[in-house]
BATI-246028 format. One line per 2 residues: their letters; for each residue x, z, y of N, C-alpha, C, O. Coordinates in Angstrom, 2 decimals. Each point is the difference from the previous one (the first is absolute). Example, Ala and Ser with C-alpha at 12.3 -4.5 7.8 and 13.67 -1.06 7.14 Angstrom:
BEGIN
AS	13.19 7.80 -5.69 -0.89 0.00 1.19 0.90 0.00 1.20 1.04 0.66 -0.02  -1.39 -1.38 1.07 0.82 0.06 1.19 -0.77 0.73 1.09 0.51 0.17 1.11;
***
This chain:
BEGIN
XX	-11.14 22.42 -59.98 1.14 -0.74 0.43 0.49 0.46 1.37 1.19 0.20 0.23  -2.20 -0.03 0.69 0.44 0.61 1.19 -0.34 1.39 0.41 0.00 0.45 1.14;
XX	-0.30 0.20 -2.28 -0.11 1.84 0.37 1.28 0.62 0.47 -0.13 1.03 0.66  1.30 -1.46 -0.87 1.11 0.35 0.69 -0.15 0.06 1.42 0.48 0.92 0.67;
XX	-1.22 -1.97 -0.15 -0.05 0.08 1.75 -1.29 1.47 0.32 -0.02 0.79 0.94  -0.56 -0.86 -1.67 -1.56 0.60 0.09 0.73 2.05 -0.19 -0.36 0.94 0.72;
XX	1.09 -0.90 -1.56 0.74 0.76 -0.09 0.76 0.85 0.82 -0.18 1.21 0.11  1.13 -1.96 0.52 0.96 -0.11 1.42 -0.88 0.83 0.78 0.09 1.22 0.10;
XX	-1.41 -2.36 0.76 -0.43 0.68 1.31 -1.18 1.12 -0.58 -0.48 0.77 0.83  0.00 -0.66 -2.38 -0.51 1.32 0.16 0.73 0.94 0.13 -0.59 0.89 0.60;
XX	2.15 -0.46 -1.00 0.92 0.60 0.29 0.39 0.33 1.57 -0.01 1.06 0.62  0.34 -2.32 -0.26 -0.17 0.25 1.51 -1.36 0.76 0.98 0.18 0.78 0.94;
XX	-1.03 -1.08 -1.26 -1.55 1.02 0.00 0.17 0.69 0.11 0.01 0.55 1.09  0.43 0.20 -2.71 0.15 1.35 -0.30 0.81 0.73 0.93 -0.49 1.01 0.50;
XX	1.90 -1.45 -0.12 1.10 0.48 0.42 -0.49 -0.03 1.81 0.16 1.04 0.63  -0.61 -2.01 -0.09 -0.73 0.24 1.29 -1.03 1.27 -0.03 0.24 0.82 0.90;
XX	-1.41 -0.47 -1.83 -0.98 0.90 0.07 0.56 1.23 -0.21 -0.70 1.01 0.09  1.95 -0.96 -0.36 0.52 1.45 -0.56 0.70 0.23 1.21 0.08 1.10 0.54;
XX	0.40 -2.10 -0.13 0.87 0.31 1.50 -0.73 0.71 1.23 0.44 0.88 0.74  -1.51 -1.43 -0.74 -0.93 0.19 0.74 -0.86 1.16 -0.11 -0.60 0.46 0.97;
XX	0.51 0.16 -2.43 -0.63 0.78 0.01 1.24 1.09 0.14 -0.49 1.10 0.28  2.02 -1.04 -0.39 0.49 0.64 -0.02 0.70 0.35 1.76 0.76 0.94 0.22;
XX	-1.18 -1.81 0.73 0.03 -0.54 1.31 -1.43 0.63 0.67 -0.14 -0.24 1.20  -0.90 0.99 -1.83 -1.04 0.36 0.48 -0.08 0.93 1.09 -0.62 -0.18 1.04;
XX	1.36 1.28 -1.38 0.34 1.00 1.12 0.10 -0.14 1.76 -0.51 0.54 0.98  1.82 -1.97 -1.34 0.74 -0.61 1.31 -1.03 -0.74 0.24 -0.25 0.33 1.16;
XX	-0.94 -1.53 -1.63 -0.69 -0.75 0.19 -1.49 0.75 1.10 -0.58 -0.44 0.99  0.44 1.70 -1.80 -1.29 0.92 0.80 0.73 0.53 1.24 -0.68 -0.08 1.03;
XX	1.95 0.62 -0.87 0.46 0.38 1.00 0.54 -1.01 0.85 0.34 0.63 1.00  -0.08 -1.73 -0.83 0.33 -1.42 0.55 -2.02 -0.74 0.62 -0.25 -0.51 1.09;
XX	-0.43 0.68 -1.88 -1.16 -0.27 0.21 -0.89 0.73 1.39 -0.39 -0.48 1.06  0.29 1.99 -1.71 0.15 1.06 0.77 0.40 0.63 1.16 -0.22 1.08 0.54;
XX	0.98 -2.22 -0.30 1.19 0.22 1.46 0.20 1.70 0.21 -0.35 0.67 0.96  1.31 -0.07 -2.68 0.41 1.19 0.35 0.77 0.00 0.84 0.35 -1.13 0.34;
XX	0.19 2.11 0.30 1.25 0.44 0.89 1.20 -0.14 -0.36 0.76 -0.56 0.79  -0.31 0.97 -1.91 0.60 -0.26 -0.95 0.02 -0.71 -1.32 0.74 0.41 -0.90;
XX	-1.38 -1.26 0.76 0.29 -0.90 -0.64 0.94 -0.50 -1.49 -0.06 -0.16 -1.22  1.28 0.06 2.99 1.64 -0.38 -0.46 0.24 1.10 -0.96 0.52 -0.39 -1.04;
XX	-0.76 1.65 1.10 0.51 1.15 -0.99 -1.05 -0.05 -1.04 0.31 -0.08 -1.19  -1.49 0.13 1.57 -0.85 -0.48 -1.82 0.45 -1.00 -0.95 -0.12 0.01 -1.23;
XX	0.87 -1.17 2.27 0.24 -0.52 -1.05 1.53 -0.04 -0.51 0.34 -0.89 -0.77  0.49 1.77 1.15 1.08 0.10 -0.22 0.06 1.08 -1.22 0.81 -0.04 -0.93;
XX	-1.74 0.91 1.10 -0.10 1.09 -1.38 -0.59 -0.83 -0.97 0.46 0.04 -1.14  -1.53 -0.87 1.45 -0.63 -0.70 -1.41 1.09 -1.02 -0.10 -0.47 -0.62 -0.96;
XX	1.67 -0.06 1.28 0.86 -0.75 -0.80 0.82 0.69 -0.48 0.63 -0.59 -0.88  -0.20 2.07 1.13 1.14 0.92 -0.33 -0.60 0.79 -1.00 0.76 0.26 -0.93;
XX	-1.98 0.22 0.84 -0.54 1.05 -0.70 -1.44 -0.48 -0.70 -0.83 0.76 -0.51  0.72 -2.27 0.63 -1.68 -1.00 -0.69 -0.20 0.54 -0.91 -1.06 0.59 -0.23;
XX	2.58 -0.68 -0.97 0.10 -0.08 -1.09 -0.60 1.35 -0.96 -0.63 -0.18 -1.05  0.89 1.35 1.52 -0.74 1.10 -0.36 -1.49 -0.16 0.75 -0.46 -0.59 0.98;
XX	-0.21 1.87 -2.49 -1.75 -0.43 0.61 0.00 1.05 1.17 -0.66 -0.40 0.96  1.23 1.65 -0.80 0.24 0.32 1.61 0.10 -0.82 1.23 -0.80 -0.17 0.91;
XX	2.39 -0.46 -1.20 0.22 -0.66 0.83 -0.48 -1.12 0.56 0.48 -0.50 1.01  -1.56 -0.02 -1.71 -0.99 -0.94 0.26 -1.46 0.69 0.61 -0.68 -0.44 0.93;
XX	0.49 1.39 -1.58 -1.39 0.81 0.62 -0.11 0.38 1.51 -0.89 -0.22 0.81  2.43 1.03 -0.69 0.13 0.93 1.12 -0.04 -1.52 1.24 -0.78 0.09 0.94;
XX	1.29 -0.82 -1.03 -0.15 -1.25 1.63 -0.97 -0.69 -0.08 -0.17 -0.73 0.98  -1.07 0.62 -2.30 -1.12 -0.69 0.01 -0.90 0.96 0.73 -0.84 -0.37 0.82;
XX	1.12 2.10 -1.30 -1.12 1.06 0.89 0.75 0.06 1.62 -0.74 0.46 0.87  1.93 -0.82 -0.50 0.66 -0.24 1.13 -0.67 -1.33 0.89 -0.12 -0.12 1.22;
XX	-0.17 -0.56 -2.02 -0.30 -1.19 0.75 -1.92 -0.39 0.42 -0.53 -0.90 0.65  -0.07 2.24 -1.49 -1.56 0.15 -0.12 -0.35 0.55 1.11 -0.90 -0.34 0.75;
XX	1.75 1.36 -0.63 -0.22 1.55 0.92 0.55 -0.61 1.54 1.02 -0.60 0.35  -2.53 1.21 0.54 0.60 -1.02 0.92 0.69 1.04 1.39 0.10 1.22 0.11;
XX	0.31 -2.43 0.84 1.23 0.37 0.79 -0.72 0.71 1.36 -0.86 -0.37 0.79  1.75 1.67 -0.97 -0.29 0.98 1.21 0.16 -0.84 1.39 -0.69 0.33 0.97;
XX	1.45 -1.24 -0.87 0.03 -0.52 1.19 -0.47 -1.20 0.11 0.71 -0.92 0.41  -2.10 0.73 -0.79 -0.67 -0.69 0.54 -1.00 -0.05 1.20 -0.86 0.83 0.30;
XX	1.27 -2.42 0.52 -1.19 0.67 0.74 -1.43 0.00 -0.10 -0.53 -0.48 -1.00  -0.05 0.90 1.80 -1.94 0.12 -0.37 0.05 -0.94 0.86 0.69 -0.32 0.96;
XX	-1.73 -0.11 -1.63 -1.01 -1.13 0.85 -0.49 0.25 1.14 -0.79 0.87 0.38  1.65 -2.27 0.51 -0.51 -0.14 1.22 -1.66 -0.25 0.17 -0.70 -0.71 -0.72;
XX	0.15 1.73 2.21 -1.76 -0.43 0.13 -0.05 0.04 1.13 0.40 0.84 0.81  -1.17 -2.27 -0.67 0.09 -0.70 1.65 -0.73 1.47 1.21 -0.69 1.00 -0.19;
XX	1.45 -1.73 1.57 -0.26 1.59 0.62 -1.38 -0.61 0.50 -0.21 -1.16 -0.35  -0.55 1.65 0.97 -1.38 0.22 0.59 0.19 -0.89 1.02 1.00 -0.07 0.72;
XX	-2.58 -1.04 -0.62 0.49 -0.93 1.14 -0.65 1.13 0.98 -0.72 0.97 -0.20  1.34 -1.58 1.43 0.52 0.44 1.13 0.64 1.00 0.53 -0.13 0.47 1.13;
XX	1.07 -0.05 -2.27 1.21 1.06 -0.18 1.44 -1.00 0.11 0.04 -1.23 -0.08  0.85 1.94 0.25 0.91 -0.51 -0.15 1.01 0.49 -0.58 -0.30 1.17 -0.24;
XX	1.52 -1.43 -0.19 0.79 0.71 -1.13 0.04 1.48 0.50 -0.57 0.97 -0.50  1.54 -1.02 1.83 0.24 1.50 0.36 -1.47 0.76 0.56 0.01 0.83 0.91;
XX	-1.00 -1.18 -1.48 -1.25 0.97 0.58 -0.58 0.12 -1.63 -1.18 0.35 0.03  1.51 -0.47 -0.95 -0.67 0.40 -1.15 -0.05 1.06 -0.69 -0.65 0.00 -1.04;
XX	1.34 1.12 1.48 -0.36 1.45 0.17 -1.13 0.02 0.66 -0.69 0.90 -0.47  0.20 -1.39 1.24 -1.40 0.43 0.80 -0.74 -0.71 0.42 0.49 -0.73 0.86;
XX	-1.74 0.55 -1.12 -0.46 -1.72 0.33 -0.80 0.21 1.89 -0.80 0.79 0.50  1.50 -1.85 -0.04 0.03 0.00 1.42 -2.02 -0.93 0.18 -0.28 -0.94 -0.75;
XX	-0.63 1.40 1.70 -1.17 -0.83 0.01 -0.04 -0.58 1.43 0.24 0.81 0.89  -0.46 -1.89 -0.58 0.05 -0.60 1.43 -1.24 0.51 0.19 -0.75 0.03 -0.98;
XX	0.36 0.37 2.03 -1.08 0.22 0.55 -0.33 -1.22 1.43 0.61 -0.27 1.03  -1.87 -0.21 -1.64 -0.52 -1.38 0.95 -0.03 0.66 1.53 -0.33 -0.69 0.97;
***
């Protein structure tokens, strides 16, 4: 009597999980904090639809960004920023 409703939101399910999986690309590169981003996901809404055009911004959004920076590592106590080229020793 009420599989009509039961119906509806498995549809809706469906139509969310496909979105999403078709949204994957932009989602890893949004996650990822690529550099570009905005352009991964502008090719996967322009070009999702082919299995290229879906591949090429998911391996875009894997492969990671030349301009990142490296990890900051605390300087040496009793150094100070501009002496960490060379570690300075107090002598008692």
């Amino acid at each position: 009597m009420y599989t009509a409703h039961y119906q509806g939101a498995a549809g809706v399910a469906v139509v969310a999980v496909l979105v999403l999986l078709y949204l994957l690309p932009a989602l890893v590169a949004y996650i990822n904090r690529r550099k570009h981003a905005a352009a991964i996901l502008l090719l996967n809404l322009l070009l999702g639809w082919t299995f290229l055009g879906w591949v090429l911004p998911l391996f875009l959004a894997c492969m990671p960004d030349d301009s990142a920076a490296p990890a900051s590592t605390p300087t040496p106590a009793g150094t100070s920023v501009r002496s960490v080229g060379r570690i300075v020793r107090e002598v008692p």
